[in-house]
PyMOL Python script that loads the backbone (N, CA, C, O; Angstrom):
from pymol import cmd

cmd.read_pdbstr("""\
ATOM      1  N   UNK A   1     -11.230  39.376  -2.112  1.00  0.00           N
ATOM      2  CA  UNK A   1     -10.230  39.101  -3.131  1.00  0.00           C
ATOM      3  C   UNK A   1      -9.255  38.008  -2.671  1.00  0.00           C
ATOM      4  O   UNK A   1      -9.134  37.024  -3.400  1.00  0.00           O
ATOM      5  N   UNK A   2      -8.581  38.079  -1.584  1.00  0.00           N
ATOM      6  CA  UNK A   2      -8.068  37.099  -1.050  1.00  0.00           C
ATOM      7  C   UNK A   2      -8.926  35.449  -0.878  1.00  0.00           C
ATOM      8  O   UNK A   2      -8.360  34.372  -0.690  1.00  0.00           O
ATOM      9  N   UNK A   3     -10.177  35.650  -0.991  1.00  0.00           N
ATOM     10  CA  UNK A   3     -10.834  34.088  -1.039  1.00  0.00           C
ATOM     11  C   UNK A   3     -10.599  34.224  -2.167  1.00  0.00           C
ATOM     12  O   UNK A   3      -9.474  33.749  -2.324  1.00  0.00           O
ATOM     13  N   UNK A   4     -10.863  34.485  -2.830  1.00  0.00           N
ATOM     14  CA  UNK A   4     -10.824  34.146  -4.612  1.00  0.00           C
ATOM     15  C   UNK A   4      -9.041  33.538  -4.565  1.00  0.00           C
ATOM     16  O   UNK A   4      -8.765  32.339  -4.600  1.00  0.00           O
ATOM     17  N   UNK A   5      -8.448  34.171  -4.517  1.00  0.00           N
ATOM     18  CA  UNK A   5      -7.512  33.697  -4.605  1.00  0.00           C
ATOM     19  C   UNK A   5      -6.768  32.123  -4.060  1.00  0.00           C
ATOM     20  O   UNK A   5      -5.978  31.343  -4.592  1.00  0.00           O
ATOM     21  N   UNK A   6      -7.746  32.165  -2.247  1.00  0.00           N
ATOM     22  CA  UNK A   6      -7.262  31.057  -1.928  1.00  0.00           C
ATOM     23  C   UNK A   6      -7.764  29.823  -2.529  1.00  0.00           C
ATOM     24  O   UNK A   6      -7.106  28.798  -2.711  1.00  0.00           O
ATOM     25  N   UNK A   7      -9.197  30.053  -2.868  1.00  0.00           N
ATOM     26  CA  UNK A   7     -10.027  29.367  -3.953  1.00  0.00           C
ATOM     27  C   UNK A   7      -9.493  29.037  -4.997  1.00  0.00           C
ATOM     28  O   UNK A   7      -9.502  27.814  -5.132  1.00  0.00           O
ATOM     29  N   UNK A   8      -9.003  29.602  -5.848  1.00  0.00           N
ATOM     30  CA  UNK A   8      -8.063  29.328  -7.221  1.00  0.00           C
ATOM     31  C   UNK A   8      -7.311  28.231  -7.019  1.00  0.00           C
ATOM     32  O   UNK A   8      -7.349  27.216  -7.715  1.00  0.00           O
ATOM     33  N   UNK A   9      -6.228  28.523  -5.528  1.00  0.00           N
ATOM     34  CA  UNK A   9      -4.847  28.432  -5.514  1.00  0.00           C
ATOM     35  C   UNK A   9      -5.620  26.681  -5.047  1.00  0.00           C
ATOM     36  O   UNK A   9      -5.096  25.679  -5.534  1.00  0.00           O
ATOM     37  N   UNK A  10      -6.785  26.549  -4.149  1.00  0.00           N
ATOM     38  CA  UNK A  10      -7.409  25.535  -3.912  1.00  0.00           C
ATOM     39  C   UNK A  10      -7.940  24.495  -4.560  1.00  0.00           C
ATOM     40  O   UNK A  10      -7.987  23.336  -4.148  1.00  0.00           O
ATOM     41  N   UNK A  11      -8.418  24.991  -5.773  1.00  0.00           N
ATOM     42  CA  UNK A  11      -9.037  23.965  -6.743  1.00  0.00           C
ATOM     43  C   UNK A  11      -7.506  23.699  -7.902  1.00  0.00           C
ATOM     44  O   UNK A  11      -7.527  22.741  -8.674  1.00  0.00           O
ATOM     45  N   UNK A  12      -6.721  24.314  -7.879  1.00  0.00           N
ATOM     46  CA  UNK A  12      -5.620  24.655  -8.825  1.00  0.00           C
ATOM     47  C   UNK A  12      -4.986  22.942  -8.349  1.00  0.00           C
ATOM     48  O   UNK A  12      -4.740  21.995  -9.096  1.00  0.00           O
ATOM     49  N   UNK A  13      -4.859  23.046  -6.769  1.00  0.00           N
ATOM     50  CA  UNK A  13      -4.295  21.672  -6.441  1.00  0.00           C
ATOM     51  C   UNK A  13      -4.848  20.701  -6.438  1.00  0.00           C
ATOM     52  O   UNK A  13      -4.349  19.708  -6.967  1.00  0.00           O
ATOM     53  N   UNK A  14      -5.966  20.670  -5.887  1.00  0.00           N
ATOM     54  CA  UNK A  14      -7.356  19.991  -6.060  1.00  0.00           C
ATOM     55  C   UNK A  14      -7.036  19.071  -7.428  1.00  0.00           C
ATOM     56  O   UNK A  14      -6.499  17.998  -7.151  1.00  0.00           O
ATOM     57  N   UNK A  15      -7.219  19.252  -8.528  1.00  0.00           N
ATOM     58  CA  UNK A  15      -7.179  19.621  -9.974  1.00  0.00           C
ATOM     59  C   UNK A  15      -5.584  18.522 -10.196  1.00  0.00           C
ATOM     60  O   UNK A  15      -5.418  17.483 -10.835  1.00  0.00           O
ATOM     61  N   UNK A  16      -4.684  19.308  -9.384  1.00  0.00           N
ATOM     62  CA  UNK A  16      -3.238  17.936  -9.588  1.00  0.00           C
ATOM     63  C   UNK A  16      -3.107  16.985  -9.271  1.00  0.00           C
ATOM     64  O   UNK A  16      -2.589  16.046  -9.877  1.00  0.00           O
ATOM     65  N   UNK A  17      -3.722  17.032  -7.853  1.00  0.00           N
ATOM     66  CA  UNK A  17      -3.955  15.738  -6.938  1.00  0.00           C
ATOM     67  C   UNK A  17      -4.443  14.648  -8.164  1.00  0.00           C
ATOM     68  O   UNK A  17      -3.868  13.703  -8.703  1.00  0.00           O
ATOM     69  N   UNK A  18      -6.055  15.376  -8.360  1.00  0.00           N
ATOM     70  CA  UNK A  18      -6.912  14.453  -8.680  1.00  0.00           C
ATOM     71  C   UNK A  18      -6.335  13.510 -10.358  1.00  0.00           C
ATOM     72  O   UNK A  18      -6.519  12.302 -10.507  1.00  0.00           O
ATOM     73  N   UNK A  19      -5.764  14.269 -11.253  1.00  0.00           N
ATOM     74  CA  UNK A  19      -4.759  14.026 -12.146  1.00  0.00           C
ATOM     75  C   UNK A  19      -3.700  12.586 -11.777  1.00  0.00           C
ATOM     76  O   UNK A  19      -3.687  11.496 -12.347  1.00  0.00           O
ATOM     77  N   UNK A  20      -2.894  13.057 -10.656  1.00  0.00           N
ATOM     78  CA  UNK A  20      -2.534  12.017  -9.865  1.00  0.00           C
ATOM     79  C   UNK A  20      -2.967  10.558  -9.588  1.00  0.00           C
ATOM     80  O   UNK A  20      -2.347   9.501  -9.705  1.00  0.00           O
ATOM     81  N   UNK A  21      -4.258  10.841  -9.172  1.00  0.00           N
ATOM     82  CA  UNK A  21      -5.131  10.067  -8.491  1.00  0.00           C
ATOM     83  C   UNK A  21      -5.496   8.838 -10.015  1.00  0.00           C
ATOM     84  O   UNK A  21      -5.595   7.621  -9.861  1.00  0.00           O
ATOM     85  N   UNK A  22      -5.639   9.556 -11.378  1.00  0.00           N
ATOM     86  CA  UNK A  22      -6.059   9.002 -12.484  1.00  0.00           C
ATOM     87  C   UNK A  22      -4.791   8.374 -12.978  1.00  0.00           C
ATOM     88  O   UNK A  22      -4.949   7.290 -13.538  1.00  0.00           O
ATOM     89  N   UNK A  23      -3.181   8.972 -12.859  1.00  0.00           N
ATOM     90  CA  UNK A  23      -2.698   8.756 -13.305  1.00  0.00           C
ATOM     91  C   UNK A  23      -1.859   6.925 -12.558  1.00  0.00           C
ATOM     92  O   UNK A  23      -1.366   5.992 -13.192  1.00  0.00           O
ATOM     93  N   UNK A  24      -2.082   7.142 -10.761  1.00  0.00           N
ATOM     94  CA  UNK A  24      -2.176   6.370 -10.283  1.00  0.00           C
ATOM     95  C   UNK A  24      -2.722   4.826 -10.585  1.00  0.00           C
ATOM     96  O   UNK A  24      -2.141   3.752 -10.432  1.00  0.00           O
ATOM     97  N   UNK A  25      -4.069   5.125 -11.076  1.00  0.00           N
ATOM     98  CA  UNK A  25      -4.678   3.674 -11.632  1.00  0.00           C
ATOM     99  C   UNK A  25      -4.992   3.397 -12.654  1.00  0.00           C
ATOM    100  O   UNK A  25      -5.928   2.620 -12.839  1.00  0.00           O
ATOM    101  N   UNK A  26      -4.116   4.102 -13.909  1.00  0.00           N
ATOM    102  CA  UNK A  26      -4.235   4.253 -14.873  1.00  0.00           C
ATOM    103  C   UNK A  26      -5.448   4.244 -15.569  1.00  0.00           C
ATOM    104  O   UNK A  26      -5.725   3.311 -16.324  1.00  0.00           O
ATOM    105  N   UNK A  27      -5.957   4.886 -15.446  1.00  0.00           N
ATOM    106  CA  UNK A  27      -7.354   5.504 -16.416  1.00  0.00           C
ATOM    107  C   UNK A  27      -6.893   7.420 -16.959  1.00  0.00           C
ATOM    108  O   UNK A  27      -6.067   8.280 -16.655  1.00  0.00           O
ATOM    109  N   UNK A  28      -7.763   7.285 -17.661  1.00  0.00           N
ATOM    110  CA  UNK A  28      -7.626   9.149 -18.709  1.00  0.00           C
ATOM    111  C   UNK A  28      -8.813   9.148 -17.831  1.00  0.00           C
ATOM    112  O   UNK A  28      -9.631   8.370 -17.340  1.00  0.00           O
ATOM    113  N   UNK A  29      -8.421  10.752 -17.884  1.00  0.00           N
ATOM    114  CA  UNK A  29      -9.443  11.697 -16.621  1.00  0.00           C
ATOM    115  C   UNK A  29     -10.714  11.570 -17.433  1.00  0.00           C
ATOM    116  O   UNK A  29     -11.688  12.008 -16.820  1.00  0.00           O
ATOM    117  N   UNK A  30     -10.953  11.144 -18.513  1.00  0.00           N
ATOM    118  CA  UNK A  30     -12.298  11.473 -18.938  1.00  0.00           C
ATOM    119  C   UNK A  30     -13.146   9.775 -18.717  1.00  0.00           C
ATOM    120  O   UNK A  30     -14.037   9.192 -19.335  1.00  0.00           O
ATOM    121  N   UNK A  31     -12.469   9.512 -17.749  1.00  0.00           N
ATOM    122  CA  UNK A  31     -13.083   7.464 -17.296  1.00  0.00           C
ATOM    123  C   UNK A  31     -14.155   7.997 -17.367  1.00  0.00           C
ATOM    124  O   UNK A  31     -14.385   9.204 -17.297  1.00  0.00           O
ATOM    125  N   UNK A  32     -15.135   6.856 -17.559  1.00  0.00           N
ATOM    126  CA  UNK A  32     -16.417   6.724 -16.489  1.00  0.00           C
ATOM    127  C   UNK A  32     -16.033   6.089 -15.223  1.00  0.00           C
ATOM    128  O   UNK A  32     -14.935   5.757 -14.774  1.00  0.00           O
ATOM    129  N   UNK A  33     -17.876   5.964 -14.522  1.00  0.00           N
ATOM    130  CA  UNK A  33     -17.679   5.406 -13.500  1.00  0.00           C
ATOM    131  C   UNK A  33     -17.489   4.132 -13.480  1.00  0.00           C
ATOM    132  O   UNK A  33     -16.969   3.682 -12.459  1.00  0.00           O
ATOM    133  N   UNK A  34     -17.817   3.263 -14.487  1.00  0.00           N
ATOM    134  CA  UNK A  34     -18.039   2.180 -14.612  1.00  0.00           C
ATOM    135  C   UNK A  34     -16.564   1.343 -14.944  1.00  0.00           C
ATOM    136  O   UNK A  34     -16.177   0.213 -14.647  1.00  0.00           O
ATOM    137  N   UNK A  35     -15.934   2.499 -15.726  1.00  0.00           N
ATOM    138  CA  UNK A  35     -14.790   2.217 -15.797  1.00  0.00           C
ATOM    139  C   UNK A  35     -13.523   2.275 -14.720  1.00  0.00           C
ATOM    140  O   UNK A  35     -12.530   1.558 -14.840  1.00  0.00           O
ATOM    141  N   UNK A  36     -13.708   3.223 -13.668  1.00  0.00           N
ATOM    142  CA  UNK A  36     -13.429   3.349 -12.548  1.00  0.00           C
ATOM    143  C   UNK A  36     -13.344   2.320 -11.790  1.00  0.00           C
ATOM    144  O   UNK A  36     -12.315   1.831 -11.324  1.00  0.00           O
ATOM    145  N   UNK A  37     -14.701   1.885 -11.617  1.00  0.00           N
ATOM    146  CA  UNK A  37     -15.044   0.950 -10.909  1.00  0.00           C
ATOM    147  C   UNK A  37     -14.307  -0.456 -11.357  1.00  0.00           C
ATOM    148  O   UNK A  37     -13.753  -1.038 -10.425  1.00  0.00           O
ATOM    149  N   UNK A  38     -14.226  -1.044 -12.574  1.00  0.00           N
ATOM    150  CA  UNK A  38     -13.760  -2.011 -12.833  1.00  0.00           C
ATOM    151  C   UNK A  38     -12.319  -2.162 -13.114  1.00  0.00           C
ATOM    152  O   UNK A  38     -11.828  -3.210 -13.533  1.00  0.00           O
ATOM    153  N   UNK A  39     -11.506  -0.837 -12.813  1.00  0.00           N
ATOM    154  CA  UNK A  39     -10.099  -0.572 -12.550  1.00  0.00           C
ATOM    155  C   UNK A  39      -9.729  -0.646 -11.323  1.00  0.00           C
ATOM    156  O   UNK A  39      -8.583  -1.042 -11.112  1.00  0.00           O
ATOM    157  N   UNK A  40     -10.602  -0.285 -10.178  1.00  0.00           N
ATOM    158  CA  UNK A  40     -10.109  -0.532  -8.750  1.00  0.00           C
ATOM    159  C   UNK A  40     -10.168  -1.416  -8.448  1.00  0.00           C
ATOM    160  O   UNK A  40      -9.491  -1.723  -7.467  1.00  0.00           O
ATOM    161  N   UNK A  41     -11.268  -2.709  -9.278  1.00  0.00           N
ATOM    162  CA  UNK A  41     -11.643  -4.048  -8.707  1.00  0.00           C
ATOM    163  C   UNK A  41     -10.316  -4.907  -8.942  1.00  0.00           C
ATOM    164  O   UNK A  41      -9.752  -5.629  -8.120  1.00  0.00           O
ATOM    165  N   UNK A  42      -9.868  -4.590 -10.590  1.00  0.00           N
ATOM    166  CA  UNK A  42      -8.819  -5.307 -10.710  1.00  0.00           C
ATOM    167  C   UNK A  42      -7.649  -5.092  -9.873  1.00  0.00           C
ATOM    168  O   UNK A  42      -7.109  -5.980  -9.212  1.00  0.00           O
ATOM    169  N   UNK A  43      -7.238  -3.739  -9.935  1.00  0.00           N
ATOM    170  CA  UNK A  43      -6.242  -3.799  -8.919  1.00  0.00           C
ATOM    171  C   UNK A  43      -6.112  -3.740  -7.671  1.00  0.00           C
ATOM    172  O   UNK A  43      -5.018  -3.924  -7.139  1.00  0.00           O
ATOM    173  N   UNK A  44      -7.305  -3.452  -6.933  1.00  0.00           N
ATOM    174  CA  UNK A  44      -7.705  -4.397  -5.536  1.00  0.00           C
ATOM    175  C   UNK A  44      -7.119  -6.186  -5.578  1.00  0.00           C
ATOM    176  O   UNK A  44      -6.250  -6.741  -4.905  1.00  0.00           O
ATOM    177  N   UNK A  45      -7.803  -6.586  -6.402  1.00  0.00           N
ATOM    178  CA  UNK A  45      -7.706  -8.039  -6.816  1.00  0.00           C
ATOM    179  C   UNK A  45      -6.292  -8.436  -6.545  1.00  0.00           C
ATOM    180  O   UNK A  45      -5.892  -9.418  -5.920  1.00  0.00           O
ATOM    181  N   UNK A  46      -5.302  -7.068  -7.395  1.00  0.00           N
ATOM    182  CA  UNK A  46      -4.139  -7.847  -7.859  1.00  0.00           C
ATOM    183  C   UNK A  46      -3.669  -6.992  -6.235  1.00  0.00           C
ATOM    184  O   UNK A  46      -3.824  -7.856  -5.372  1.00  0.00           O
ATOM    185  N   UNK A  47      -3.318  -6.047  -5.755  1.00  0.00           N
ATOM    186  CA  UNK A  47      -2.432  -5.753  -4.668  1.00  0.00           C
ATOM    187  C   UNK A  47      -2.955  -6.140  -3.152  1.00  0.00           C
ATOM    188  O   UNK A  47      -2.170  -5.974  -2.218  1.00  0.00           O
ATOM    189  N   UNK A  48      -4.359  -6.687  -2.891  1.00  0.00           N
ATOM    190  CA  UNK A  48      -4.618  -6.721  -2.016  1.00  0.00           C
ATOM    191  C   UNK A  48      -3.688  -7.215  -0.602  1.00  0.00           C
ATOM    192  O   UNK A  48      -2.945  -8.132  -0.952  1.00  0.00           O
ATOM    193  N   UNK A  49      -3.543  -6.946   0.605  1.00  0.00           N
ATOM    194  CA  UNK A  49      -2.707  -8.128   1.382  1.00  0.00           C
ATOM    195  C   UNK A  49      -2.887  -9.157   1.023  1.00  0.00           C
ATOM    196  O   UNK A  49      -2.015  -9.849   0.497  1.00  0.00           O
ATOM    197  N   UNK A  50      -4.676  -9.692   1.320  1.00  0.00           N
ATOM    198  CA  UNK A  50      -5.018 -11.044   1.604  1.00  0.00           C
ATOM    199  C   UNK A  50      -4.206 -11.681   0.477  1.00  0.00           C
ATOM    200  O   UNK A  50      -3.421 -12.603   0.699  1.00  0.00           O
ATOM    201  N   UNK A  51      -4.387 -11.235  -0.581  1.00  0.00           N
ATOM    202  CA  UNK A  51      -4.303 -12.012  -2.003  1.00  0.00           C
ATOM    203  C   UNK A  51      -2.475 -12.251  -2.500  1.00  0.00           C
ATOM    204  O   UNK A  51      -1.941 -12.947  -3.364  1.00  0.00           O
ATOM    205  N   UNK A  52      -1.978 -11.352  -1.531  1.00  0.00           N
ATOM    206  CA  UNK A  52      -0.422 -11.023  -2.399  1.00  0.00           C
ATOM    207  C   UNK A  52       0.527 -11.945  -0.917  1.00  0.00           C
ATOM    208  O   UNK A  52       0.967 -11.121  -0.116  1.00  0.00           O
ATOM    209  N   UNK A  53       0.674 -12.639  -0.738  1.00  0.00           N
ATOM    210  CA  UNK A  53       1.121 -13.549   0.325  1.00  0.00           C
ATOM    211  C   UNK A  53       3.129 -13.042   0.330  1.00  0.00           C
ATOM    212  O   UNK A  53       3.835 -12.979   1.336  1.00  0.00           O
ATOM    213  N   UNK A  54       3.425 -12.853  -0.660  1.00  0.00           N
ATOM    214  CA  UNK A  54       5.013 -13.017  -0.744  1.00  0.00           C
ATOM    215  C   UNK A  54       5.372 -11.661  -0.641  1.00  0.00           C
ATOM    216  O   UNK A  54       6.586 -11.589  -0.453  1.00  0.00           O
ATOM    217  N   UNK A  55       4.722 -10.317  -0.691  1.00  0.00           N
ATOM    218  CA  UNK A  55       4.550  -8.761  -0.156  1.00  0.00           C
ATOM    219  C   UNK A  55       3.788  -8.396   0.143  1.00  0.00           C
ATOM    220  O   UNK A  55       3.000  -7.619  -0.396  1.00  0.00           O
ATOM    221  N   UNK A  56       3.800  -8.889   1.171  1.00  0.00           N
ATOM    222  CA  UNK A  56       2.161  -8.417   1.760  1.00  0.00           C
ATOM    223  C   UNK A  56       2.424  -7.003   2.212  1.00  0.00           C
ATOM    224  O   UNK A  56       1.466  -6.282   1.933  1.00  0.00           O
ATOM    225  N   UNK A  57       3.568  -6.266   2.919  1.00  0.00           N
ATOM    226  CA  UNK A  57       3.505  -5.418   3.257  1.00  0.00           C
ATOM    227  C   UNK A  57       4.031  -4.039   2.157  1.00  0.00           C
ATOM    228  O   UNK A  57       3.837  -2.852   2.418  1.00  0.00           O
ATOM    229  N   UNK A  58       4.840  -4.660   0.696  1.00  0.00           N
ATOM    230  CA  UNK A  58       4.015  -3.492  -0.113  1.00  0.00           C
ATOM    231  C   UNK A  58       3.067  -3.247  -0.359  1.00  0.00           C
ATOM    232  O   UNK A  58       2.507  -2.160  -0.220  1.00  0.00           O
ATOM    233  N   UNK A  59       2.495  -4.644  -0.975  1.00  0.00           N
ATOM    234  CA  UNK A  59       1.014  -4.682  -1.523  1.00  0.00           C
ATOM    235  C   UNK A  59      -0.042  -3.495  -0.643  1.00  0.00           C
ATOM    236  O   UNK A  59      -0.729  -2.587  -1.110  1.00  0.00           O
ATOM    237  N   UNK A  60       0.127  -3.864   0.570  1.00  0.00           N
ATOM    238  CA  UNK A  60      -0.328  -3.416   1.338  1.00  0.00           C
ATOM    239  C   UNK A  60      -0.341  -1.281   1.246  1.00  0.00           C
ATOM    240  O   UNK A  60      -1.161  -0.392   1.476  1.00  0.00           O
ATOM    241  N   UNK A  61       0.812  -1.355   0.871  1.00  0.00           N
ATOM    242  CA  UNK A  61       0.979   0.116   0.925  1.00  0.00           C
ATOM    243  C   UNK A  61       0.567   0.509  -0.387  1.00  0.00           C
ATOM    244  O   UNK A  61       0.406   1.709  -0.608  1.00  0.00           O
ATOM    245  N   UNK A  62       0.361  -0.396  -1.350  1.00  0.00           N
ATOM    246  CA  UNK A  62       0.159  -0.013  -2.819  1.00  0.00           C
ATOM    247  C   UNK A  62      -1.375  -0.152  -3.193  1.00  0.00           C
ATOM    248  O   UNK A  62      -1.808   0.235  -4.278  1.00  0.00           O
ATOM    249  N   UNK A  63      -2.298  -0.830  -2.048  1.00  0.00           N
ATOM    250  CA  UNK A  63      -3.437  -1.051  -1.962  1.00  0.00           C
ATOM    251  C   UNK A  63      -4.032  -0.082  -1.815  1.00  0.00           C
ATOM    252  O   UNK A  63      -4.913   0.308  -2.581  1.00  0.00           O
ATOM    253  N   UNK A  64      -3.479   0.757  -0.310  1.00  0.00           N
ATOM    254  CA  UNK A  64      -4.044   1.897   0.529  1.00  0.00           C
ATOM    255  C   UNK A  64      -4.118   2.988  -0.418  1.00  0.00           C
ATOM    256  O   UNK A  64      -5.198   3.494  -0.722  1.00  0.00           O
ATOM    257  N   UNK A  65      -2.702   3.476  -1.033  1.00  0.00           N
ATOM    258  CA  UNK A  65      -2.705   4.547  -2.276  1.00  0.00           C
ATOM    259  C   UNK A  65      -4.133   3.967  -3.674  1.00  0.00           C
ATOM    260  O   UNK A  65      -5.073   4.702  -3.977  1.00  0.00           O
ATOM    261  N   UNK A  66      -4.036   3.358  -3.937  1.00  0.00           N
ATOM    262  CA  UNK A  66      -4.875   2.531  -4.860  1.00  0.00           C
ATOM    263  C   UNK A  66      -6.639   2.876  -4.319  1.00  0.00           C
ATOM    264  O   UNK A  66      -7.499   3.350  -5.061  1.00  0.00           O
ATOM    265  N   UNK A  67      -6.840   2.487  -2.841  1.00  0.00           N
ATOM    266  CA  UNK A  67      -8.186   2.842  -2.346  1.00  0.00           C
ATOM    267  C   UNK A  67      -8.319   4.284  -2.004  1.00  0.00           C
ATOM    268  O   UNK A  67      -9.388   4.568  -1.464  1.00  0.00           O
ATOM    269  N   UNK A  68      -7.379   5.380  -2.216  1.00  0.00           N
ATOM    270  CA  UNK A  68      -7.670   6.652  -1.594  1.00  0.00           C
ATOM    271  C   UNK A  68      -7.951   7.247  -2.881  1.00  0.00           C
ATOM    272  O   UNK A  68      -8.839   8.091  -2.997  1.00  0.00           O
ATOM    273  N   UNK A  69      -7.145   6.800  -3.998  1.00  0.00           N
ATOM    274  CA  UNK A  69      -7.439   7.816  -4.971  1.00  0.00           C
ATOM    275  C   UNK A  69      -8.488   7.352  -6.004  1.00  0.00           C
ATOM    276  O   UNK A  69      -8.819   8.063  -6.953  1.00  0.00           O
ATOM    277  N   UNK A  70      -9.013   6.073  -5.761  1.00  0.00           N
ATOM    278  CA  UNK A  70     -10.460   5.973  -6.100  1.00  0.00           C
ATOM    279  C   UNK A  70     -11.367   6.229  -5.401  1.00  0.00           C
ATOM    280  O   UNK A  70     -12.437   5.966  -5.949  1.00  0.00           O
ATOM    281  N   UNK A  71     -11.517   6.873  -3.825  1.00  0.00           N
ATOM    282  CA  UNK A  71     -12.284   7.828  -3.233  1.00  0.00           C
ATOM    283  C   UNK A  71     -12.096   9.078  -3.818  1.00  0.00           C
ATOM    284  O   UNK A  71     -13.102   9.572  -4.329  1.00  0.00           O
ATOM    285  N   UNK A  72     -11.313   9.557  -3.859  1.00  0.00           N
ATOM    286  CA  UNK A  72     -10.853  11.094  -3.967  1.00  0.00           C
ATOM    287  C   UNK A  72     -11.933  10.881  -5.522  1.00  0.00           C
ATOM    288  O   UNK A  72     -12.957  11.540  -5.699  1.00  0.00           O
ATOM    289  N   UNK A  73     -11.460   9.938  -6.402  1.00  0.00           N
ATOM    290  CA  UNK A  73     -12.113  10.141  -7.540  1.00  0.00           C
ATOM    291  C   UNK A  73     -13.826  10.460  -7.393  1.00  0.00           C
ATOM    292  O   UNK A  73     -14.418  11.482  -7.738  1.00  0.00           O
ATOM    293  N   UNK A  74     -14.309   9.389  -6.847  1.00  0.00           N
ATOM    294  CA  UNK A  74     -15.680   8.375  -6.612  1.00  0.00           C
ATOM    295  C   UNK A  74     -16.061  10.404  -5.759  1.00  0.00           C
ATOM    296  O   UNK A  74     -16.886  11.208  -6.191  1.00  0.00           O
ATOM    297  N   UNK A  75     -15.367  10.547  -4.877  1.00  0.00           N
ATOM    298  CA  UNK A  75     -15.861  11.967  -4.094  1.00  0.00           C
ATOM    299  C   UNK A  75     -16.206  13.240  -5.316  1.00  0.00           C
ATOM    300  O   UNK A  75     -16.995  14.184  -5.365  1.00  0.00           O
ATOM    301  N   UNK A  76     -15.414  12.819  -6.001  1.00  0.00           N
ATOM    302  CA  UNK A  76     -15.216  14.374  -7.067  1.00  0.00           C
ATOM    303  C   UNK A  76     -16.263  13.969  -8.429  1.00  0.00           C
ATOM    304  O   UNK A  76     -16.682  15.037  -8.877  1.00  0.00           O
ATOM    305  N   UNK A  77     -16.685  13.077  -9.035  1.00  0.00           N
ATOM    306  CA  UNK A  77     -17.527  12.627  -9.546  1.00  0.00           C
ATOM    307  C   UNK A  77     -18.904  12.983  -8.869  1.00  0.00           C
ATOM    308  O   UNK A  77     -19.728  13.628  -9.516  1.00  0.00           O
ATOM    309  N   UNK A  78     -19.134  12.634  -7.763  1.00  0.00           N
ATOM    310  CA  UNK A  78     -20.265  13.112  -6.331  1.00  0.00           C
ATOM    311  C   UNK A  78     -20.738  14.476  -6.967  1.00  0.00           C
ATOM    312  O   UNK A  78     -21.868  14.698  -7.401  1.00  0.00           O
ATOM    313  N   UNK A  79     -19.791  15.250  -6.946  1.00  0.00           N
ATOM    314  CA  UNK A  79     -19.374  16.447  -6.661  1.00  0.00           C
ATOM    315  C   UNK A  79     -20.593  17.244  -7.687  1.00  0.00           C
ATOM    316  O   UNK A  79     -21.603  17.942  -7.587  1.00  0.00           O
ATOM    317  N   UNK A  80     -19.588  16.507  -8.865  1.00  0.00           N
ATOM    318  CA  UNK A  80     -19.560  17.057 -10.397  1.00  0.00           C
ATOM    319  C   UNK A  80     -21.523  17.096 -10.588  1.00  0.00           C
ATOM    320  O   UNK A  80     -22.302  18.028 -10.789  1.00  0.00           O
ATOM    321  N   UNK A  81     -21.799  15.032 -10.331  1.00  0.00           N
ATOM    322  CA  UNK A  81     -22.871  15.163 -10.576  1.00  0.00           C
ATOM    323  C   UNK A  81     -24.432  15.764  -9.627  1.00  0.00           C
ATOM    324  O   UNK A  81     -25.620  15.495  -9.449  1.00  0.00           O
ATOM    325  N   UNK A  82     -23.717  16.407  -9.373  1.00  0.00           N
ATOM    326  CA  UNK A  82     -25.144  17.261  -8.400  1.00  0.00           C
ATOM    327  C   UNK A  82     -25.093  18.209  -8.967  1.00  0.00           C
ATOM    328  O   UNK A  82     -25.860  19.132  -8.695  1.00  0.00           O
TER     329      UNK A  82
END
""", "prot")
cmd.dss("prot")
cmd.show_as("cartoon", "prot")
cmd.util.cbc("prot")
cmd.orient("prot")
C-alpha cells in the first residue's frame, strides 16, 4: 500500500514537471513529435550561446532549461510509445 502510494505521489509530480516542461517551450501537451521537434530547433536557434553574442551567459542558462525539458519530453513520449 505504501508503493502505491509512493507511485501516485510519483507520477502525480512526474505529471507537473512534465506540464512545466510544455509550458516552458510553449507547445499544448497534446504536441506531436514533430512539433516538438521543430520548437526546440527554433529556440535552440534563437538562445543558443554560439548564436546570442551580447548574453551569452543567459542565453546560455535559458538554452540548458530549453534542452532538458525537451528530453524530459522526447523521454516520456519513449515511454508512452512502447
Amino acid at each position: 500500500e505504501a508503493w502505491e502510494e509512493y507511485k501516485e505521489k510519483f507520477e502525480q509530480d512526474e505529471d507537473e514537471n512534465l506540464a512545466k516542461y510544455y509550458r516552458l517551450l510553449g507547445l499544448k501537451q497534446s504536441a506531436t513529435y514533430d512539433e516538438l521537434r521543430q520548437r526546440f530547433r527554433e529556440l535552440a536557434l534563437k538562445y543558443h550561446p554560439d548564436k546570442n553574442k551580447i548574453k551569452k551567459i543567459q542565453a546560455a542558462k535559458k538554452f540548458t532549461k530549453i534542452f532538458e525539458a525537451y528530453e524530459k519530453i522526447i523521454e516520456r513520449m519513449k515511454k508512452c510509445a512502447v
